[in-house]
C-alpha positions in Angstrom: -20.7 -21.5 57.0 -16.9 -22.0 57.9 -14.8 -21.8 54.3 -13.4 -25.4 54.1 -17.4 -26.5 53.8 -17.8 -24.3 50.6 -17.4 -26.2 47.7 -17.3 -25.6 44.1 -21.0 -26.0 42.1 -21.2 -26.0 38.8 -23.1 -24.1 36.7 -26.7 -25.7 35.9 -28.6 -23.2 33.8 -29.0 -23.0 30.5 -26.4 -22.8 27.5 -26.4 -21.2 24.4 -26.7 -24.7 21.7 -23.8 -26.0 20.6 -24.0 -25.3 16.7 -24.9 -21.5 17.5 -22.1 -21.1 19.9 -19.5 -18.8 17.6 -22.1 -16.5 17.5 -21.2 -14.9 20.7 -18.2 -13.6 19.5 -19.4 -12.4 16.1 -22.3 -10.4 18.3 -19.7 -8.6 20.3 -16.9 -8.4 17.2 -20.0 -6.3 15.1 -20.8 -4.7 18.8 -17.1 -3.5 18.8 -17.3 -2.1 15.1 -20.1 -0.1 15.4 -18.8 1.9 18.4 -16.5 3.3 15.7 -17.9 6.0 13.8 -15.3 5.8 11.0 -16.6 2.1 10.4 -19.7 3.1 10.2 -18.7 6.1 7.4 -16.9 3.1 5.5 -19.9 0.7 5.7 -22.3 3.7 4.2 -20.2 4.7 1.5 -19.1 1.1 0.2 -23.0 1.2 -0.5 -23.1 4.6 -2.2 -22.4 2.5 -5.7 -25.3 0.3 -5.4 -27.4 3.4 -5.2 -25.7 5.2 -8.4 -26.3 1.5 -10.2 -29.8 1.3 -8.9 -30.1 4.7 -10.3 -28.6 3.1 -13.4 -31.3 0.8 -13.8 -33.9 2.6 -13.5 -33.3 5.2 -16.2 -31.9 2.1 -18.2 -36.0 1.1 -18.0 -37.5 4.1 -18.5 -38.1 5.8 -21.8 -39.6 8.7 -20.4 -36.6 9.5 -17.6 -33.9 9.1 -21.2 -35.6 11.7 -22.8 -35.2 14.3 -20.3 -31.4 13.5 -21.0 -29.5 16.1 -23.1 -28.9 12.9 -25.7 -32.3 11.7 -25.3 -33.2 8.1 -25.5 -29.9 5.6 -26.6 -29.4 2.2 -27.1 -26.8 2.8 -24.9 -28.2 1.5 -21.5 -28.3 -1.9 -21.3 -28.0 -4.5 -18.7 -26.6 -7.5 -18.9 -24.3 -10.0 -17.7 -21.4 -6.8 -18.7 -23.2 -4.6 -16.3 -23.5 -7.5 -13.1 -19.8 -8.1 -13.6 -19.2 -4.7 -13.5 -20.9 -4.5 -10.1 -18.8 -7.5 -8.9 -15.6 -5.9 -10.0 -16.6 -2.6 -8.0 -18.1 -4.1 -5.0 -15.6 -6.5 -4.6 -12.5 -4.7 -4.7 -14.3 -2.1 -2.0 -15.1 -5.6 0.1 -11.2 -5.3 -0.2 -10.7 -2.2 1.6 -13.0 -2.7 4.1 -11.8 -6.0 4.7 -8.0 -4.4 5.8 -9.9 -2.2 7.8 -11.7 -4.5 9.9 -9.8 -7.9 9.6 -6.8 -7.5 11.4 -8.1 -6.2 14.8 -10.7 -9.6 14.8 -7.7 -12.0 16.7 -4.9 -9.6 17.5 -6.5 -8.1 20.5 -7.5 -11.1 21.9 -3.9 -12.7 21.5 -2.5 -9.3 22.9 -4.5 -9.4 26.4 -4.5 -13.4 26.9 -7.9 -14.1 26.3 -7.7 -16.9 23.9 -6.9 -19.3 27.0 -10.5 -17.8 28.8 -12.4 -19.0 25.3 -11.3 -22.7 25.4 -11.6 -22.6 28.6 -15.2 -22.8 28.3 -17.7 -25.4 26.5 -16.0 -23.6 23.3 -13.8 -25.1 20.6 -10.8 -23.8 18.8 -12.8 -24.3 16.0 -15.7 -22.2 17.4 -13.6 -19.4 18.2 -12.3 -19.0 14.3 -15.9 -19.9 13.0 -17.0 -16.8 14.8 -14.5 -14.4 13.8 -15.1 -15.5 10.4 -18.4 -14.8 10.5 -17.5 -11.6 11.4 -16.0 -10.7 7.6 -18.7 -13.2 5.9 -21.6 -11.3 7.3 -19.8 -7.9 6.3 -18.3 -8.3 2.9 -21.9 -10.1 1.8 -23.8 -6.9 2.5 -22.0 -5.3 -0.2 -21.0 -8.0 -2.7 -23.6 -10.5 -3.7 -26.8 -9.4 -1.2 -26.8 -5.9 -3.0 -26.4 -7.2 -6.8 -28.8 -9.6 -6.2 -30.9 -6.7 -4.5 -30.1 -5.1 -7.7 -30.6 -8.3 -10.3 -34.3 -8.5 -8.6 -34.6 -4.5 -9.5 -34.2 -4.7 -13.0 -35.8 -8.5 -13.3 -39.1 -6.3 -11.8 -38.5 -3.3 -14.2 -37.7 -5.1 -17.4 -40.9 -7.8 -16.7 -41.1 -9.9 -19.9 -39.4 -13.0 -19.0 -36.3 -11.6 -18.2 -35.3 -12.8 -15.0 -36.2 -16.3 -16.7 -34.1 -15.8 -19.6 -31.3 -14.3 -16.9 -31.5 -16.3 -14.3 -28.3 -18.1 -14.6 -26.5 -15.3 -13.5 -27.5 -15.8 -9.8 -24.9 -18.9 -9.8 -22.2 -16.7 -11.2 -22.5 -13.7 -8.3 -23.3 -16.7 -5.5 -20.2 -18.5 -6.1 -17.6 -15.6 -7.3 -18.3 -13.6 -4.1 -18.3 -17.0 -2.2 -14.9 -17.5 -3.4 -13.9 -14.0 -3.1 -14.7 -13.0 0.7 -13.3 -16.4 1.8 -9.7 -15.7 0.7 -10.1 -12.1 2.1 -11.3 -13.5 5.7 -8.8 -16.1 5.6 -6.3 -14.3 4.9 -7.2 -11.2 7.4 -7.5 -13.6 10.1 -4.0 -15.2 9.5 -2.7 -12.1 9.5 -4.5 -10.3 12.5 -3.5 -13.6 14.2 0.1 -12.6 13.9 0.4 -9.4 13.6 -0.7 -7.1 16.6 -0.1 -3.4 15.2 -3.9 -2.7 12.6 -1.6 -0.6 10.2 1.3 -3.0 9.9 -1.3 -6.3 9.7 -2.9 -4.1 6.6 0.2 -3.5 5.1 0.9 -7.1 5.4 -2.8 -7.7 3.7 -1.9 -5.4 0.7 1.8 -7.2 0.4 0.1 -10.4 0.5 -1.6 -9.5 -3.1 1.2 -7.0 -4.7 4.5 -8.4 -4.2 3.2 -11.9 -5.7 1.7 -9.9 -8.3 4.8 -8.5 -9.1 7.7 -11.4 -8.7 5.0 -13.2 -11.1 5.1 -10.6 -13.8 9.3 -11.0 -13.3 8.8 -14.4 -13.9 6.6 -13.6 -17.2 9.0 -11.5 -18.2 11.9 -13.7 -18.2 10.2 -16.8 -19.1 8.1 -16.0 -21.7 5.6 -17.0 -20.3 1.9 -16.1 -18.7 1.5 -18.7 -15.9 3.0 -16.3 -13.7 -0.5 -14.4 -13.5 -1.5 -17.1 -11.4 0.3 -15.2 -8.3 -2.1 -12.0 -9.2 -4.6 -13.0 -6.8 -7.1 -10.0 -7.8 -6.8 -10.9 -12.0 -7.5 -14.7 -11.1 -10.4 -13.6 -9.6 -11.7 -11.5 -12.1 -10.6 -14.0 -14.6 -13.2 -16.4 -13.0 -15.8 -13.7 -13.1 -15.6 -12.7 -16.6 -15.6 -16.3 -17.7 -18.6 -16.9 -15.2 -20.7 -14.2 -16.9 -19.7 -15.3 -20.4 -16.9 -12.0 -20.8 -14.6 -12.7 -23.3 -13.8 -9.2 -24.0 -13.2 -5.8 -22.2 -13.0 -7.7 -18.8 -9.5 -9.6 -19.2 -7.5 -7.2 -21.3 -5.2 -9.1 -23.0 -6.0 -12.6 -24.8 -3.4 -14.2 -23.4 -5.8 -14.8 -20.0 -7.9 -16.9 -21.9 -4.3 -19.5 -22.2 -4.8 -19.7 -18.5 -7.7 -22.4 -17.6 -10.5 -21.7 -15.1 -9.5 -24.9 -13.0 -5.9 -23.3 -12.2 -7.6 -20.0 -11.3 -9.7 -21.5 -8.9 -7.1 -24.1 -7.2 -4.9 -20.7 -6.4 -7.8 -19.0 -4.7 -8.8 -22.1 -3.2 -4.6 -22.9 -2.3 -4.4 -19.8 -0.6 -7.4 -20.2 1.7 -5.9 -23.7 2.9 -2.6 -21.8 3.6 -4.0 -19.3 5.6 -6.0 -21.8 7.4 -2.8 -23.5 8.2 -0.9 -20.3 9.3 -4.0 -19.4 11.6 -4.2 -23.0 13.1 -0.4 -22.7 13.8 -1.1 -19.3 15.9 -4.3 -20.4 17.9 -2.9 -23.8 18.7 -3.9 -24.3 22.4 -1.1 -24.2 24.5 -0.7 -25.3 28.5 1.0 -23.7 30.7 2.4 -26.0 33.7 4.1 -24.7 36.9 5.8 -26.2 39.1 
């Protein structure tokens, strides 16, 4: 056939469906991950706590197991709403690490080599592309925030039997919605970052400056004010402020009682704030742009 009769024919087999379409680049993101072995190492031992809690648990509920202690049985062991917000605080601020680990290589690379251009190129959105990288951190940071304490809440509700899951069940709203909030500022703001920043250990830096420096120009502020509203740029203490009020902590969680001045709505509109920004800084970055040459 002579080459000016070829003509172009579009593809006509199937496509992935439209809703499920980010998922392609979440399944090669976690494909990419797990080729690295130190990932791997990270993943297993930001797990290793759940197992020493676990272990907690289970001599918290058995009488026989405390006598075999040098002490022998205490009142001691108890679980409660203290001991799941003790979980949150731990698992959490390890979802933190691991999140400046794996967040800012998610967009850098493919800003780097060009490829954003061959994504929307395709029957896939802009907002496709960022859905799927941010599945990416959702998927991750939830196997070792609120999928192992509830793991873990189910543990003890089995060990303890007697109505106490019923009488404790209220506490599943409290780990739902404080990890929710939680792993969405740390995705957003890993993806804004990795967006701009192509280098992993200057885009980590820029993760950990993005929670210290505020941290500290708002405890300036307190200082020569006279004030505490400049705790509301600690990022980390809002969110813990919003889990020790969600499990009913008024002491031993906050540390000083001046964090109870600060109300529960402000805590939540900065954590909420700073996902919009970083939203905004990531659209500003992906924005598609067109190329015309004369």
């Amino acid at each position: 056939m002579a080459i000016y009769k070829r003509r172009y024919v579009p593809y006509t087999g199937s496509l992935t469906p439209e809703w499920a379409r980010f998922f392609v680049t979440t399944r090669y993101a976690f494909a990419e991950l797990f080729k690295s072995r130190f990932f791997v190492l990270l993943l297993i031992l930001s797990l290793v706590p759940i197992l020493l809690f676990a272990g907690y648990i289970f001599i918290a509920n058995n009488k026989t197991v405390q006598l075999l202690l040098p002490t022998g049985p205490a009142d001691t062991f108890s679980v409660e709403s203290k001991f799941f917000t003790l979980i949150m605080i731990v698992q959490t601020q390890i979802a933190f690490l691991l999140n400046c680990w794996v967040g800012p290589v998610l967009i850098a690379g493919d800003l780097t080599n060009g490829a954003l251009p061959l994504f929307l190129s395709r029957p896939f959105k802009r907002s496709d592309y960022v859905l799927g990288k941010l599945a990416v951190l959702v998927l991750l940071l939830s196997a070792i925030t609120w999928v192992p304490c509830l793991l873990l809440f189910s543990l003890q509700a089995g060990l303890a039997g007697g109505g106490w899951m019923w009488s404790h069940l209220w506490m599943a709203v409290p780990i739902l919605l404080c990890s929710a909030i939680w792993i969405l500022t740390l995705s957003f703001i890993s993806l804004a970052v990795s967006a701009w920043v192509k280098l992993r250990i200057v885009a980590t830096g820029v993760i950990f400056i993005a929670f210290f420096i505020p941290a500290g120009l708002g405890e300036m502020f307190n200082s020569v004010m006279d004030t505490y509203w400049g705790r509301l740029l600690n990022f980390s203490e809002m969110f813990r402020l919003i889990l020790a009020k969600a499990f009913r902590e008024q002491s031993g969680i906050l540390g000083s009682t001046r964090w109870n001045e600060i109300p529960i709505p402000a805590a939540w509109g900065v954590l909420i704030s700073l996902c919009l920004l970083s939203l905004v800084i990531l659209n500003a970055r992906l924005r598609a742009r067109e190329v015309v040459r004369g």
